[in-house]
C-alpha positions in Angstrom: 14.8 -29.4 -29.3 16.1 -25.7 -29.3 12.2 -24.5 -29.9 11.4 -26.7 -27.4 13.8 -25.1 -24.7 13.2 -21.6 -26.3 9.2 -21.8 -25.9 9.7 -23.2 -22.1 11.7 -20.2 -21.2 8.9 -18.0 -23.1 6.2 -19.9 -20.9 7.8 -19.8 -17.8 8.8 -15.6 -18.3 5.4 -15.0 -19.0 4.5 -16.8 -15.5 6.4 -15.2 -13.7 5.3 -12.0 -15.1 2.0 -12.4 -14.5 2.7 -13.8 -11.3 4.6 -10.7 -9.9 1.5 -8.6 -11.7 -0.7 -10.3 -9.4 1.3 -9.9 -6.4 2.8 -6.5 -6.9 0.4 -4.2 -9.4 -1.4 -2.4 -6.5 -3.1 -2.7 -2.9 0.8 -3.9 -1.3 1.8 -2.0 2.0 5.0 -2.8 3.0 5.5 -4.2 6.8 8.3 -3.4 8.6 9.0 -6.2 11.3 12.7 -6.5 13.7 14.7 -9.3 13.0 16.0 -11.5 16.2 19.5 -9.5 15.9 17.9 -6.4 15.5 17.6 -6.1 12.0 15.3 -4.6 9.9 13.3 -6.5 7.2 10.6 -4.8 4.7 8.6 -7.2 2.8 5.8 -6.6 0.2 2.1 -7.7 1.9 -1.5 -7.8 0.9 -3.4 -6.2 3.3 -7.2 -5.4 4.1 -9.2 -2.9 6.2 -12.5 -4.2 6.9 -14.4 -2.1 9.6 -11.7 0.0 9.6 -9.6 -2.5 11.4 -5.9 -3.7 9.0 -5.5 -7.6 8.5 -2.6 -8.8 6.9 -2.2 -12.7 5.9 0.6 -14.5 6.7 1.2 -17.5 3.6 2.4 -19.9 6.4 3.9 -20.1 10.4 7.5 -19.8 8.5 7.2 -16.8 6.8 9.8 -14.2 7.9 8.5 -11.2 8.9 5.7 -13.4 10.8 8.7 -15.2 12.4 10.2 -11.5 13.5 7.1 -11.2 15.7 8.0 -13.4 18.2 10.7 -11.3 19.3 8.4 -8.1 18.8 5.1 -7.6 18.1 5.5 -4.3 17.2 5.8 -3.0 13.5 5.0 -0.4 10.8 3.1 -0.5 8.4 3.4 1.5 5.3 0.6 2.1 2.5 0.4 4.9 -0.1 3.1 7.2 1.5 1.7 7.0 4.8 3.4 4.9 7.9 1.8 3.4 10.8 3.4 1.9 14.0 0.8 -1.3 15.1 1.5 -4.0 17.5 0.5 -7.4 15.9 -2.4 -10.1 17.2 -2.4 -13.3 15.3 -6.1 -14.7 15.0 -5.7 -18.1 13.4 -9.9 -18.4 13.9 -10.6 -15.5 11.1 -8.7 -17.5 8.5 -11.6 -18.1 6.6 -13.0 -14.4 7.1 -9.8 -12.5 6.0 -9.6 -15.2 2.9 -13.1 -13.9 1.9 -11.8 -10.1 2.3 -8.4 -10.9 0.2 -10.7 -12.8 -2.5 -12.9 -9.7 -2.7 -10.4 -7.4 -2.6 -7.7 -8.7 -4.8 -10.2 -10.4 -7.3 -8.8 -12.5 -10.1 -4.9 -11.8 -8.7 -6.0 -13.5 -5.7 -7.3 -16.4 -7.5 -4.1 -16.5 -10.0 -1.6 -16.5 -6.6 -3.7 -19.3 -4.8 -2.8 -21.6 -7.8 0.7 -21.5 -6.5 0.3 -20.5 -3.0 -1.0 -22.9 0.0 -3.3 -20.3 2.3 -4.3 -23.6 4.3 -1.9 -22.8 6.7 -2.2 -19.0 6.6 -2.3 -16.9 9.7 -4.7 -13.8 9.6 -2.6 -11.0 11.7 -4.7 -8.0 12.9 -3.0 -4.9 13.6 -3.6 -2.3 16.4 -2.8 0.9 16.6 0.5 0.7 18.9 -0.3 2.3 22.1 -4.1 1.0 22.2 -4.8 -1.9 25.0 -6.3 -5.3 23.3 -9.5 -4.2 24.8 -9.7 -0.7 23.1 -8.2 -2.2 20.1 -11.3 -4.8 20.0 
């Protein structure tokens, strides 16, 4: 029985290792989005740059710093040392386009995550350059 527990615990740090490998080991920009009370809240993202446009994916409607856009659409955006203020645009209808850039971006760790993630629900956010109209940002 104690082997048992033992190699469980083994298993299950060696997920989670792997797991926070796939999500963590390189390619993550960190999103800076205002809470409702005015708070601040930095959280790890994936992010792509097709066409020289940025897409982020949100995992569901629910996720936090997706939530925080409601109250402001604005947010930063940093990757690699560098920081960029954007306003956000959800675009539900690129789902399926943005999960073919994270797949060929992200590869196998993209794969691994979607074995414990549900992107049916995702919600493909482009960023524009705060200060650009829609129509210049298009």
């Amino acid at each position: 029985m104690k082997r048992a527990v033992v190699a469980l615990l083994v298993i299950g740090a060696g997920l989670t290792a792997l797991t926070w490998w796939a999500l963590e080991s390189g390619g993550v920009a960190v999103v800076q989005t205002r809470t409702a009370d005015g708070g601040r809240r930095d959280t790890h993202v994936w992010f792509v740059t097709p066409g020289g446009e940025t897409w982020l994916e949100a995992g569901t409607p629910e996720n936090p710093w997706f939530r925080d856009l409601e109250h402001s659409p604005l947010l930063t955006l940093s990757v690699e040392g560098r920081t960029v203020r954007y306003r956000a645009e959800p675009d539900p209808a690129s789902r399926e386009r943005l999960r073919s850039w994270l797949r060929e971006k992200y590869g196998i760790r993209d794969w691994w995550v979607g074995h414990f993630i549900d992107s049916s629900r995702s919600i493909p956010v482009r960023l524009v350059p705060a200060g650009l109209s829609p129509a210049a940002g298009s």
